[in-house]
TORKOL-282331 format. One line per field, with one value per residue: residue number from 1; x, y, z of N, C-alpha, C, O in turn. Coordinates in Angstrom, 2 decimals, padded with zeros to 5 digits. Last residue first. Layout:
<sites>
i [NUM, ...]
n_u [X, ...]
n_v [Y, ...]
n_w [Z, ...]
ca_u [X, ...]
ca_v [Y, ...]
ca_w [Z, ...]
c_u [X, ...]
c_v [Y, ...]
c_w [Z, ...]
o_u [X, ...]
o_v [Y, ...]
o_w [Z, ...]
</sites>
This chain:
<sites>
i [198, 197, 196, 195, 194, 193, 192, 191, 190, 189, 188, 187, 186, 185, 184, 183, 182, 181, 180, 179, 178, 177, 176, 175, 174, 173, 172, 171, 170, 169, 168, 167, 166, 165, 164, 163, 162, 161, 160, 159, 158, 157, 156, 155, 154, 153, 152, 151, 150, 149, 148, 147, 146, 145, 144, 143, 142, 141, 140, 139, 138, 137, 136, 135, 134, 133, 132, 131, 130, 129, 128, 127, 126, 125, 124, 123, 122, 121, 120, 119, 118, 117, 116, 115, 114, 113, 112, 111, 110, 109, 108, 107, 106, 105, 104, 103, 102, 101, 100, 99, 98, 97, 96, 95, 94, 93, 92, 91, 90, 89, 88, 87, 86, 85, 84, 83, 82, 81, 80, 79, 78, 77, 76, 75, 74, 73, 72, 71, 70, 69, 68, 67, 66, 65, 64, 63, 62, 61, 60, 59, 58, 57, 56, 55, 54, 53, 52, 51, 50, 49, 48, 47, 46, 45, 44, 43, 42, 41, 40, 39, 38, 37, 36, 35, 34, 33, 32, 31, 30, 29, 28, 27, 26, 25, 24, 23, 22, 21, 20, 19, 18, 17, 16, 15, 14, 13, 12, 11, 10, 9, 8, 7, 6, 5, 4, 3, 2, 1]
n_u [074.63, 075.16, 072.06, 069.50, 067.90, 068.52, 069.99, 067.44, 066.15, 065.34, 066.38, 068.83, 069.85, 070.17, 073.16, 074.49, 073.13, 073.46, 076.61, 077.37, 075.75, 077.30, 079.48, 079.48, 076.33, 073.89, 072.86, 069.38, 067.17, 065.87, 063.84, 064.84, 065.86, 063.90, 061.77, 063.02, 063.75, 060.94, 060.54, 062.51, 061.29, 058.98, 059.91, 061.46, 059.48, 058.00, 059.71, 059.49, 057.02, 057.19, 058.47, 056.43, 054.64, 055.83, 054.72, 052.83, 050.22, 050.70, 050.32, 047.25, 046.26, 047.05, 045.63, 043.17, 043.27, 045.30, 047.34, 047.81, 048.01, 048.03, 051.26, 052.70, 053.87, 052.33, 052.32, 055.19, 055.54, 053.43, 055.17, 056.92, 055.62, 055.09, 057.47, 058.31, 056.23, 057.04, 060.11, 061.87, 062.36, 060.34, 058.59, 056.25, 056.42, 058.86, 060.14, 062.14, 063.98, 065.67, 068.18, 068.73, 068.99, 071.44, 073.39, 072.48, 072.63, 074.61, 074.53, 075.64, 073.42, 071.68, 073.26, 073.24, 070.28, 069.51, 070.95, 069.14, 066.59, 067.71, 067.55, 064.99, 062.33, 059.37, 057.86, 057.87, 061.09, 061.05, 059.83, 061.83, 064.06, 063.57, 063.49, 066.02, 066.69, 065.61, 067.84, 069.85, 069.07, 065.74, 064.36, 065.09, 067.83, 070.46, 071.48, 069.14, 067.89, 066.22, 068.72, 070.37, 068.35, 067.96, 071.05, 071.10, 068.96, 069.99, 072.47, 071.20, 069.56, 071.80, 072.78, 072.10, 073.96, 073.91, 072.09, 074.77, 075.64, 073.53, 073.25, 076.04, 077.20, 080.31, 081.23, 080.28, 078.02, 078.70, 080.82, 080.55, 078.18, 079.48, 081.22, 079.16, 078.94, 081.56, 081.69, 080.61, 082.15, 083.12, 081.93, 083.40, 084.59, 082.74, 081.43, 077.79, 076.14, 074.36, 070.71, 070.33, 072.38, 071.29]
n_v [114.35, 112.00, 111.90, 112.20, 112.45, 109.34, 106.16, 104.23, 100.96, 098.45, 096.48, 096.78, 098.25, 096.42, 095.99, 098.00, 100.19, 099.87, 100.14, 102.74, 104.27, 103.44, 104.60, 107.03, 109.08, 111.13, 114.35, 114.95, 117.06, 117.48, 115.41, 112.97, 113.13, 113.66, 112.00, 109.38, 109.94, 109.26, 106.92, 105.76, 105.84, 103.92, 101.44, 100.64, 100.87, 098.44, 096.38, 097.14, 096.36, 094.03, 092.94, 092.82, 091.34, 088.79, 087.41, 086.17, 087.49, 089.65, 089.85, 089.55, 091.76, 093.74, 092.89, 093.71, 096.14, 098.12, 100.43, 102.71, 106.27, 107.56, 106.47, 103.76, 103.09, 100.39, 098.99, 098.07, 096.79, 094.32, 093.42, 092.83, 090.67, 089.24, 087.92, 087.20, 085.13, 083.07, 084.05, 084.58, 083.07, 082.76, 085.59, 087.09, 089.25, 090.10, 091.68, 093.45, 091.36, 090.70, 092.02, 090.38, 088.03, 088.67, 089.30, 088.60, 089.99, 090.81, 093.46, 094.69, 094.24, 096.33, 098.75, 099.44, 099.08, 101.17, 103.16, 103.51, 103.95, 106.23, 107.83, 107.48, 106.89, 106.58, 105.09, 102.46, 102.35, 102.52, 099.98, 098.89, 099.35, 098.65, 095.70, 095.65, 096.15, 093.82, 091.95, 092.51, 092.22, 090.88, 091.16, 092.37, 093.86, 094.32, 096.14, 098.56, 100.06, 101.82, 102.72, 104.44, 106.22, 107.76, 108.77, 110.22, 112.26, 113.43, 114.40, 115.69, 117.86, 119.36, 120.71, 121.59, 121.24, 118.33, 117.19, 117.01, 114.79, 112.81, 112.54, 111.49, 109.65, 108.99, 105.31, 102.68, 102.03, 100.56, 102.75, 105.25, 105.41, 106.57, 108.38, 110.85, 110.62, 111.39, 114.54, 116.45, 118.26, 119.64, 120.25, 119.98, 117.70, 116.73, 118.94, 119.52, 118.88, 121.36, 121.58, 120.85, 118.97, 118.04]
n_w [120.95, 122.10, 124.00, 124.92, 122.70, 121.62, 122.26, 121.63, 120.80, 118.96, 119.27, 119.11, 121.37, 123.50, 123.73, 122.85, 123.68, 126.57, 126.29, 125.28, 127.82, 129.90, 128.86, 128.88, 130.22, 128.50, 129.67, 130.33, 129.69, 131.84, 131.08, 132.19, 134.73, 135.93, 135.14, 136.32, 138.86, 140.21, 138.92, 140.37, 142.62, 142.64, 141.52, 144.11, 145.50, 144.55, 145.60, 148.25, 148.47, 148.25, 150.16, 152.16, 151.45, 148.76, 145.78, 144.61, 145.04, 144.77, 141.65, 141.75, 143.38, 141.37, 138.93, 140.72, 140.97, 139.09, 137.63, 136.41, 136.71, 133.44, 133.18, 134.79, 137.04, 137.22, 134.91, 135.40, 137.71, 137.64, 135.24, 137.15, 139.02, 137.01, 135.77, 138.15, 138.81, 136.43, 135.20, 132.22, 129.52, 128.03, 127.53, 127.41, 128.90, 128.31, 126.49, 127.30, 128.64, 126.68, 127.55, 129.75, 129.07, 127.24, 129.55, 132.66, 136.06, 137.61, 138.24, 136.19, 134.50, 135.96, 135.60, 132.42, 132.24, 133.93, 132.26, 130.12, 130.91, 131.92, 129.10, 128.26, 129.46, 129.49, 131.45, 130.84, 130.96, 133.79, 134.37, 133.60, 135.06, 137.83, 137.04, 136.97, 138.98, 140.31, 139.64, 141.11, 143.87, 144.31, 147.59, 150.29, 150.58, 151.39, 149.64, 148.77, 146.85, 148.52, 150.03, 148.90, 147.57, 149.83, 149.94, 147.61, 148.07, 150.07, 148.83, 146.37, 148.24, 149.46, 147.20, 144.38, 142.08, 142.30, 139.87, 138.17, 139.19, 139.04, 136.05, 135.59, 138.18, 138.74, 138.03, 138.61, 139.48, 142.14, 143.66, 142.08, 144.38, 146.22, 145.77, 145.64, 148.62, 149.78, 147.90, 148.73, 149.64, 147.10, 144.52, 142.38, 141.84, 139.93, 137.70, 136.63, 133.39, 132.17, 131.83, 129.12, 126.72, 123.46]
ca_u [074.85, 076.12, 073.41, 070.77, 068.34, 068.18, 069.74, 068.74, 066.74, 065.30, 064.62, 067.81, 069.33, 069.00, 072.02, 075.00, 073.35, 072.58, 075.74, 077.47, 075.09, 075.65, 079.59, 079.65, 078.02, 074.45, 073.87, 070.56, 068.23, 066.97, 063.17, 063.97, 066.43, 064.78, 061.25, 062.65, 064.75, 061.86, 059.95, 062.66, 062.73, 058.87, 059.16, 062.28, 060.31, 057.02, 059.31, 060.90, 056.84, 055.88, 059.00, 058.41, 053.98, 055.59, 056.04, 053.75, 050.07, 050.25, 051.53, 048.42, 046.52, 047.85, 046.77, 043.45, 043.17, 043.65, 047.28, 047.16, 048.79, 047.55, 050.14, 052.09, 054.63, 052.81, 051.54, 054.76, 055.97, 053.31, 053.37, 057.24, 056.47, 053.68, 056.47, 059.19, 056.45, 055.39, 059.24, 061.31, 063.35, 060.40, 059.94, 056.32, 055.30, 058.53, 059.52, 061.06, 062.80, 064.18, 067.28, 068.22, 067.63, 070.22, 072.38, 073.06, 071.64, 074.31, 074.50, 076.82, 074.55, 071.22, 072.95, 074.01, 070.87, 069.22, 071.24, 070.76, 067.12, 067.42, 068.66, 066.48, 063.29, 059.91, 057.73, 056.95, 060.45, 061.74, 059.71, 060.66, 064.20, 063.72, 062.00, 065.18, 067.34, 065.38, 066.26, 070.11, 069.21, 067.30, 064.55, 064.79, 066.77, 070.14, 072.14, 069.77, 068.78, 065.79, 067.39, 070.86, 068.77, 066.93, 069.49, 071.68, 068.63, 068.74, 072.05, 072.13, 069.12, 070.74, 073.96, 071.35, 073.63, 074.57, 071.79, 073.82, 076.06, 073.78, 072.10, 075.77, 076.08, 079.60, 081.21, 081.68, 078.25, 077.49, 080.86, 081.65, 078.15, 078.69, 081.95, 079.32, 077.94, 081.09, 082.38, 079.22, 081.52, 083.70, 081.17, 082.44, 085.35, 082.58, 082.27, 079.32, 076.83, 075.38, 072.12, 069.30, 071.78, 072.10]
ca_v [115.33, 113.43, 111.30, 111.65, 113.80, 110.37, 107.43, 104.76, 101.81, 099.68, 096.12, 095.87, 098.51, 096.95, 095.28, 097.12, 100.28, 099.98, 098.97, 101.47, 104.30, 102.63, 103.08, 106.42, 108.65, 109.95, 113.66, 114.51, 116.13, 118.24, 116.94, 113.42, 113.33, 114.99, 113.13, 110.23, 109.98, 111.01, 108.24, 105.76, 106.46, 105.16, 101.90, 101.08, 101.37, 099.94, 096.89, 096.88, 097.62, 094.71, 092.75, 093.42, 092.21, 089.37, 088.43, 085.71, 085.53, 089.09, 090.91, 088.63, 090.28, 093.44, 093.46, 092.22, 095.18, 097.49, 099.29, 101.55, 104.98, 107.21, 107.69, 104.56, 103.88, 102.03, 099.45, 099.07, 098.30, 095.46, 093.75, 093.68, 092.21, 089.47, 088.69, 088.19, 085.38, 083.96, 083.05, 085.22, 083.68, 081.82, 084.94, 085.66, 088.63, 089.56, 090.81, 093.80, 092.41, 089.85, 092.08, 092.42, 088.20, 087.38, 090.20, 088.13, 089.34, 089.66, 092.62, 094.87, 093.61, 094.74, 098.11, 098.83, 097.63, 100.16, 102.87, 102.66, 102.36, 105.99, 107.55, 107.06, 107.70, 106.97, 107.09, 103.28, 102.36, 103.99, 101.76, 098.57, 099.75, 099.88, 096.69, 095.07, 096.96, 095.49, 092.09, 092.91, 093.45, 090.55, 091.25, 090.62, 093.45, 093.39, 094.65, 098.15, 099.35, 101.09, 102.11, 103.09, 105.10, 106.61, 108.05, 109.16, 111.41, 112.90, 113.82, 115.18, 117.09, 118.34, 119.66, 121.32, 122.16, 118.85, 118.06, 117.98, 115.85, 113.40, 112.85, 113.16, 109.68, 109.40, 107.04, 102.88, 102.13, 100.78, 101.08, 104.52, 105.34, 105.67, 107.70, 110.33, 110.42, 110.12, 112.96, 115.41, 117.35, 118.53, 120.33, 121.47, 118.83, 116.03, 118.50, 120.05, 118.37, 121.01, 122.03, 121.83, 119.49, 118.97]
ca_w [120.22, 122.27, 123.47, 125.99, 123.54, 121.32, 123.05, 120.83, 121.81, 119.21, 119.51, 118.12, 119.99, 123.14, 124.33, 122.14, 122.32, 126.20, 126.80, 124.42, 126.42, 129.91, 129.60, 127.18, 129.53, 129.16, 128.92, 131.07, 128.94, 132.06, 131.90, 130.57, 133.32, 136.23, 135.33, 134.65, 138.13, 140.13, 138.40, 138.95, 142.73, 142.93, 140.56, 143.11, 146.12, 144.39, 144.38, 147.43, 149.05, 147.03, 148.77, 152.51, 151.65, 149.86, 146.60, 144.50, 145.01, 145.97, 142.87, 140.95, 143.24, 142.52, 138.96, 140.02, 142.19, 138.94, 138.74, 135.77, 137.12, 134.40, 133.56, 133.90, 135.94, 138.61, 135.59, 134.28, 137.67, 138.17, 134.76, 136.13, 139.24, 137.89, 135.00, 137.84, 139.83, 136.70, 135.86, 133.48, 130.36, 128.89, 127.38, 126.83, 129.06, 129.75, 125.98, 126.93, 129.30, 126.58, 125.81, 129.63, 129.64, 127.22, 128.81, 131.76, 134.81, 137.32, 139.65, 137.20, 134.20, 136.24, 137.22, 133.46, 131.88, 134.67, 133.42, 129.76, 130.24, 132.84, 129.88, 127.87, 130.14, 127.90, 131.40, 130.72, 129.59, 133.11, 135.00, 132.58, 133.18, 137.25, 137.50, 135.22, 138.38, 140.69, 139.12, 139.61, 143.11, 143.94, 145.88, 149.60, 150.35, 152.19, 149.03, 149.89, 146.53, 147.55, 150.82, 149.34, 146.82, 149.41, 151.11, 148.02, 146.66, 150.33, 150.27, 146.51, 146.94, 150.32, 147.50, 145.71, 142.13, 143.14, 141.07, 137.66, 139.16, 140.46, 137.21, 135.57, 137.28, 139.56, 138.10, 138.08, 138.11, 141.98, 143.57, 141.75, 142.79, 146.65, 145.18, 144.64, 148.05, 149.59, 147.19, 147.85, 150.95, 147.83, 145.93, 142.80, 142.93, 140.91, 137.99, 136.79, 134.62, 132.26, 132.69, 129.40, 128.01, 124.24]
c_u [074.47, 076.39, 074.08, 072.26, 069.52, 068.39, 069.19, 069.04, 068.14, 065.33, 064.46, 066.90, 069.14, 068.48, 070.50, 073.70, 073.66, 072.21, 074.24, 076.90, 075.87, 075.63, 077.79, 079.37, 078.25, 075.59, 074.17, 071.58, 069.48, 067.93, 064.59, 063.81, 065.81, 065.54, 062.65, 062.34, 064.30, 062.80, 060.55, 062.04, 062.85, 060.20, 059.06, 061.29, 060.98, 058.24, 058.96, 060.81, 058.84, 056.47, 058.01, 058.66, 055.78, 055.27, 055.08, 055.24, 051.52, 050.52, 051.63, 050.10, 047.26, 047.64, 047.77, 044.88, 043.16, 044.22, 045.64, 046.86, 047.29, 048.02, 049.30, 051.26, 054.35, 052.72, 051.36, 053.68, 055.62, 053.94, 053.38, 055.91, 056.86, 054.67, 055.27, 057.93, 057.60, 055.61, 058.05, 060.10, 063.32, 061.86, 060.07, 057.56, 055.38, 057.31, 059.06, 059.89, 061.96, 063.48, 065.98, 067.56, 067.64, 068.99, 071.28, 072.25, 072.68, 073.70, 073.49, 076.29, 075.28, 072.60, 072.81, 074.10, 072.31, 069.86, 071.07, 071.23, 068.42, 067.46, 068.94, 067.40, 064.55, 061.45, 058.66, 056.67, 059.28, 061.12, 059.83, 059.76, 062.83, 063.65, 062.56, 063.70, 066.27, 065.81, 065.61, 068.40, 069.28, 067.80, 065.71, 064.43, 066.33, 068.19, 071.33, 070.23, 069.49, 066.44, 067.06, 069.78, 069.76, 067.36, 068.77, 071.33, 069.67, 068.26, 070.72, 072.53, 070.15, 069.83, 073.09, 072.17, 073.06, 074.73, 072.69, 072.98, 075.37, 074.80, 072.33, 074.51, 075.73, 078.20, 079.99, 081.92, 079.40, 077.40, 079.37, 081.40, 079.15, 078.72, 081.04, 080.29, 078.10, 080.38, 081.98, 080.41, 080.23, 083.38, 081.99, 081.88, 083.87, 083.01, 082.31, 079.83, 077.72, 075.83, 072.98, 070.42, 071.06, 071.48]
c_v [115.18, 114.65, 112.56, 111.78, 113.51, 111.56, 108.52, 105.79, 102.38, 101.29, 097.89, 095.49, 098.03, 098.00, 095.49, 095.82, 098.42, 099.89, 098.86, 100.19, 103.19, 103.19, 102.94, 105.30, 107.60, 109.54, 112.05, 113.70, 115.86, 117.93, 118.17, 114.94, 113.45, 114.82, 113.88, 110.95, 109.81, 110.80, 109.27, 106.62, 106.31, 105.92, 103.82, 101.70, 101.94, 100.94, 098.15, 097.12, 097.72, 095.77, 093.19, 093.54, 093.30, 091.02, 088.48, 086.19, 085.13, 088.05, 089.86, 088.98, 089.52, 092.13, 093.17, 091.99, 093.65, 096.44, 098.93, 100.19, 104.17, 106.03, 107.94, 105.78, 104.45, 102.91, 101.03, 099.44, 098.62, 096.95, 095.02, 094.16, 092.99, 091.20, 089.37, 088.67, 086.53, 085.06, 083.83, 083.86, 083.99, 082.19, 084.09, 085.52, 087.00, 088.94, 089.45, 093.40, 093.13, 090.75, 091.76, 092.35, 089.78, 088.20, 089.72, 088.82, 089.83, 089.29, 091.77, 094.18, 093.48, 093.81, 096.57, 098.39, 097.35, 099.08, 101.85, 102.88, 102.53, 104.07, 106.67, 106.44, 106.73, 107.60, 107.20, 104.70, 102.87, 104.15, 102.77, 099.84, 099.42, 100.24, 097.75, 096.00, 096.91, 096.34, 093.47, 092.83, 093.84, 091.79, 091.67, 090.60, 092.19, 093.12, 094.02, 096.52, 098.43, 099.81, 101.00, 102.47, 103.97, 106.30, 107.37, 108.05, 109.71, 111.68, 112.88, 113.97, 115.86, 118.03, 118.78, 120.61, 122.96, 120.74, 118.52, 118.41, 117.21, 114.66, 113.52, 113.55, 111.47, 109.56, 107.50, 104.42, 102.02, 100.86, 100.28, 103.04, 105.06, 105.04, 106.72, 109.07, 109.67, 109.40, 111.66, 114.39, 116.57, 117.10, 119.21, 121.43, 119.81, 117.02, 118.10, 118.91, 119.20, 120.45, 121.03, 122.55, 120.36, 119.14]
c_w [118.29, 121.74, 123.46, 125.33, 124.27, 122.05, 123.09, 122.34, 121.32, 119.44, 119.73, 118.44, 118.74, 121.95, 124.07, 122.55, 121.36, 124.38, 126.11, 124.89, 125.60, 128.25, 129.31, 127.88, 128.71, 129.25, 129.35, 129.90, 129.39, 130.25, 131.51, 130.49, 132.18, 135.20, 135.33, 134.60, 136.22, 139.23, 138.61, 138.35, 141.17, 142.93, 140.95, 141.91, 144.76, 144.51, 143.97, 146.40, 148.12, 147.46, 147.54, 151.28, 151.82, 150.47, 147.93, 145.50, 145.33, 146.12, 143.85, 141.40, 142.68, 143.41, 140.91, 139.81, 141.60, 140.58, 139.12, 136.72, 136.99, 135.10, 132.58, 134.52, 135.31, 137.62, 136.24, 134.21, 136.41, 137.71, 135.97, 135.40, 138.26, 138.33, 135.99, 136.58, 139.29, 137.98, 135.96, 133.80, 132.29, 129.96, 128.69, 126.82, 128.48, 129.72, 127.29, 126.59, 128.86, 127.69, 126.02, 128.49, 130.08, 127.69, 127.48, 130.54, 133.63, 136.60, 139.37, 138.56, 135.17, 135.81, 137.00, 134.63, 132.43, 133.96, 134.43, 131.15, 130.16, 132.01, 131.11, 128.64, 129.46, 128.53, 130.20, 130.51, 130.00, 131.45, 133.94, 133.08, 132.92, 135.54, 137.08, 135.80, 137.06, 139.72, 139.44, 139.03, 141.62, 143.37, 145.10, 148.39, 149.99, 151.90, 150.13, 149.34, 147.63, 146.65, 149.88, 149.72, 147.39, 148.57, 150.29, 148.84, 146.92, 149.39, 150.22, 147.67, 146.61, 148.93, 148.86, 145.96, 143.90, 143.50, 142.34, 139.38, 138.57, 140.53, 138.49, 136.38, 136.76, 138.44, 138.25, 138.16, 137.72, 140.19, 142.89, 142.00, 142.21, 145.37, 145.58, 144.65, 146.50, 148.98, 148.03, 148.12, 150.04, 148.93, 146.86, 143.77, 143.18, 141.95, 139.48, 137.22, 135.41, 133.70, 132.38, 130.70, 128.24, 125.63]
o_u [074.68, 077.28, 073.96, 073.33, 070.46, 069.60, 069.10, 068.24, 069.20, 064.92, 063.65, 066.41, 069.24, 067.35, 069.69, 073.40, 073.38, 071.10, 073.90, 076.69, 075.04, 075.46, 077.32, 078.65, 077.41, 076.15, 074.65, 071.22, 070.51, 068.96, 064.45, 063.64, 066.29, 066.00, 062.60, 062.47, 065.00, 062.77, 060.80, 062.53, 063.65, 059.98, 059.07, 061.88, 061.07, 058.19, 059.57, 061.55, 059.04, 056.52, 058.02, 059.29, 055.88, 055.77, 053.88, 056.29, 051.75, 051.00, 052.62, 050.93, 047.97, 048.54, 048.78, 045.42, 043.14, 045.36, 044.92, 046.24, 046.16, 048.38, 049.47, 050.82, 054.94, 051.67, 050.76, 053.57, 055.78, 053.28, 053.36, 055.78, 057.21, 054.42, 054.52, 057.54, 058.03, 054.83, 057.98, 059.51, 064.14, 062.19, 059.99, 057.85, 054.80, 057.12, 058.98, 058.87, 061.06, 062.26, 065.11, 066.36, 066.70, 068.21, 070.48, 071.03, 073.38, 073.94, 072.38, 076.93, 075.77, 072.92, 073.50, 075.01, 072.79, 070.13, 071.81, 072.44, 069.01, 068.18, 070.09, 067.85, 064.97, 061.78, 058.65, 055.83, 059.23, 060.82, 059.04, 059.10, 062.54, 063.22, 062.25, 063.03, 065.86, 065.18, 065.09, 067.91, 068.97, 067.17, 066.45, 064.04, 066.94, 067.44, 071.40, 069.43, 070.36, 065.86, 067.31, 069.99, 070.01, 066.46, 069.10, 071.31, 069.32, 067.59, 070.72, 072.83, 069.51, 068.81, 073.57, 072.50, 073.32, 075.23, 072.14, 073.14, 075.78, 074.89, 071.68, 074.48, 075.28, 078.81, 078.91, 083.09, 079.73, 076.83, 079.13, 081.59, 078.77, 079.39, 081.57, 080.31, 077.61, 080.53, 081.96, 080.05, 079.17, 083.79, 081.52, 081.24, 083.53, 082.23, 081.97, 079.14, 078.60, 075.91, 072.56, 070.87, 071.03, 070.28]
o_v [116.14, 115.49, 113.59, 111.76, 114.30, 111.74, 109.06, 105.98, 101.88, 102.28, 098.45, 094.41, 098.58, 098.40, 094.66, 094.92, 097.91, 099.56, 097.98, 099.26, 102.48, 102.29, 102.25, 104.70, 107.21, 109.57, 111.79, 112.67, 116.38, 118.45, 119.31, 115.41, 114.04, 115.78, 114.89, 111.19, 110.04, 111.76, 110.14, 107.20, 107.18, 107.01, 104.73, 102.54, 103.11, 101.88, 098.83, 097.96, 098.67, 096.51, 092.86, 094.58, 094.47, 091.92, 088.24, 085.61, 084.15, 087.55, 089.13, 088.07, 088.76, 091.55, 092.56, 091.05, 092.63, 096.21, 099.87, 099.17, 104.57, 105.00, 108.32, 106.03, 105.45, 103.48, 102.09, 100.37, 099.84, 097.96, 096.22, 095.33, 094.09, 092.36, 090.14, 089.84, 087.01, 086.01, 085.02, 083.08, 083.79, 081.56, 084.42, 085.22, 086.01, 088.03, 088.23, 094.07, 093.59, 090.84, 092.51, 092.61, 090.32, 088.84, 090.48, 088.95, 090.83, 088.15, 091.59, 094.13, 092.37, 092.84, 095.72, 097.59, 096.27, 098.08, 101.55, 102.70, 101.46, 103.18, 106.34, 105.31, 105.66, 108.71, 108.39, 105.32, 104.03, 105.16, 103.54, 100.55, 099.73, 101.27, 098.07, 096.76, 097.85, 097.39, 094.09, 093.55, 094.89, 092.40, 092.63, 089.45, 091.23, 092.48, 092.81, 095.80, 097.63, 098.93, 099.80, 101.26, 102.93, 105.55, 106.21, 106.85, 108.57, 110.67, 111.66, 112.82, 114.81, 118.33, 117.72, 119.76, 124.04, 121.35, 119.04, 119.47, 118.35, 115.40, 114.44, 114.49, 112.38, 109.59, 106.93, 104.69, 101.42, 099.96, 099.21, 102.17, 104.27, 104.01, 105.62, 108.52, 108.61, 108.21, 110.65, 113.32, 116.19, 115.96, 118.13, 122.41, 120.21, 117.33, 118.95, 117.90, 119.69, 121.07, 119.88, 123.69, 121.05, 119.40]
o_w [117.55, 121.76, 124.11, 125.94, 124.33, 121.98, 124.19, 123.26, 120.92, 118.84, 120.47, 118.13, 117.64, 121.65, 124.49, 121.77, 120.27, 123.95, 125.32, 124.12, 125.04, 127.43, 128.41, 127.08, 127.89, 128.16, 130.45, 129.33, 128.97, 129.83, 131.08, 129.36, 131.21, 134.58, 134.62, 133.40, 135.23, 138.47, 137.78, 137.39, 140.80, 143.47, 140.13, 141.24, 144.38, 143.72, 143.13, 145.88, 147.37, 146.48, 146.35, 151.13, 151.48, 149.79, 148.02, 145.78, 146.04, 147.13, 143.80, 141.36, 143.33, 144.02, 141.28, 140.39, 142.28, 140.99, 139.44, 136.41, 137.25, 134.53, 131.42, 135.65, 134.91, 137.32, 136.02, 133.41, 136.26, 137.44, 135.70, 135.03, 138.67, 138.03, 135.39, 136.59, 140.34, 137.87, 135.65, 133.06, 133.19, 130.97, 129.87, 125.66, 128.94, 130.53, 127.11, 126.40, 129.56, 127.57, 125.58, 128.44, 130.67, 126.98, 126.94, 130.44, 133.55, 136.21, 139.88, 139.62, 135.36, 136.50, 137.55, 134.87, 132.78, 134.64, 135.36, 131.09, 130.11, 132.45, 131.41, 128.84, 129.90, 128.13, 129.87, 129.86, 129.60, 130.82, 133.40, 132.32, 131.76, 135.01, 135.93, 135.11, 136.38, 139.63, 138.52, 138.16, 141.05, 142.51, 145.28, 148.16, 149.53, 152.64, 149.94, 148.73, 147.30, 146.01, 150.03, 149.73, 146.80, 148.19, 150.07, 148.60, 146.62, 149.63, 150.35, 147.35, 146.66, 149.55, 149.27, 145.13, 144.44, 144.45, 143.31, 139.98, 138.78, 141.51, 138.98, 137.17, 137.47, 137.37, 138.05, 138.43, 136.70, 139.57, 143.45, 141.15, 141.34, 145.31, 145.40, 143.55, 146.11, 148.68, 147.32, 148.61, 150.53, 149.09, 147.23, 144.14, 144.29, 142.85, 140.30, 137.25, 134.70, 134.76, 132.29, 130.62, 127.22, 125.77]
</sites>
């Protein structure tokens, strides 16, 4: 059960660019963002840096960003936040083949050395204690660029605020990422627990 209840997209009229940013993106507006509309510059600001981090003109692939974000969100234990990134990475291209096997990055011939080195990283970040060793980021180094660590970190750092406000709030998940997530990862798993409906 929620801790706050989403409100409703109307409750703040001057949010709707914000939220229909997210229409092209998930498909609807994310209770996450309706819930903080409560703060309607929370809202603003949270939009900002998620076009940044997400920017389509980065040099890391977006739907792979997205697989950083879910291995993020698995470190901090954020439900809701895995059935959000399998929908992002699906909606920009990874095949759900290789969402399933993200958990299994270290040995799935799926991911190259150069996507296991970034994902070792963000589960690293993620952790707490953050776990990042200088060897660790060497191996970062060898393969991305100094523009494309900071892309990374980008999305590892916007995933924490966003487990933190949904693990925190029990953010309701909707039904689109939770049957995704259900139908893609709950055989290695992944349920919704607090997220669901109840």
């Amino acid at each position: 059960m929620p801790r706050l209840q989403p409100l409703p997209a109307e409750h703040t009229p001057e949010l709707k660019p914000h939220f229909d940013f997210f229409l092209t993106t998930l498909g609807f507006a994310p209770n996450s963002v309706l819930t903080m509309q409560r703060k309607p510059r929370l809202v603003q600001a949270f939009a900002q840096l998620n076009a940044a981090v997400m920017d389509p003109e980065g040099d890391v692939d977006l739907g792979f960003r997205r697989l950083i974000g879910h291995v993020a969100s698995r470190a901090a234990g954020c439900l809701y936040c895995q059935a959000h990134t399998v929908l992002g990475a699906r909606n920009f291209g990874i095949d759900e083949e290789r969402i399933a096997a993200v958990w299994d990055f270290r040995t799935s011939a799926l991911f190259s050395a150069a996507e296991r080195a970034a994902l070792e990283f963000a589960l690293a970040a993620a952790s707490q204690p953050n776990a990042v060793t200088d060897e660790l980021f060497a191996e970062l180094r060898g393969h991305w660029s100094e523009a494309q660590i900071v892309e990374i970190l980008g999305v590892v750092a916007m995933f924490g605020f966003l487990n933190r406000w949904n693990d925190s709030l029990a953010t309701p998940l909707e039904p689109v990422p939770s049957r995704l997530a259900e139908q893609v990862l709950g055989e290695r798993g992944w349920e919704a627990g607090k997220h669901g409906a109840g």
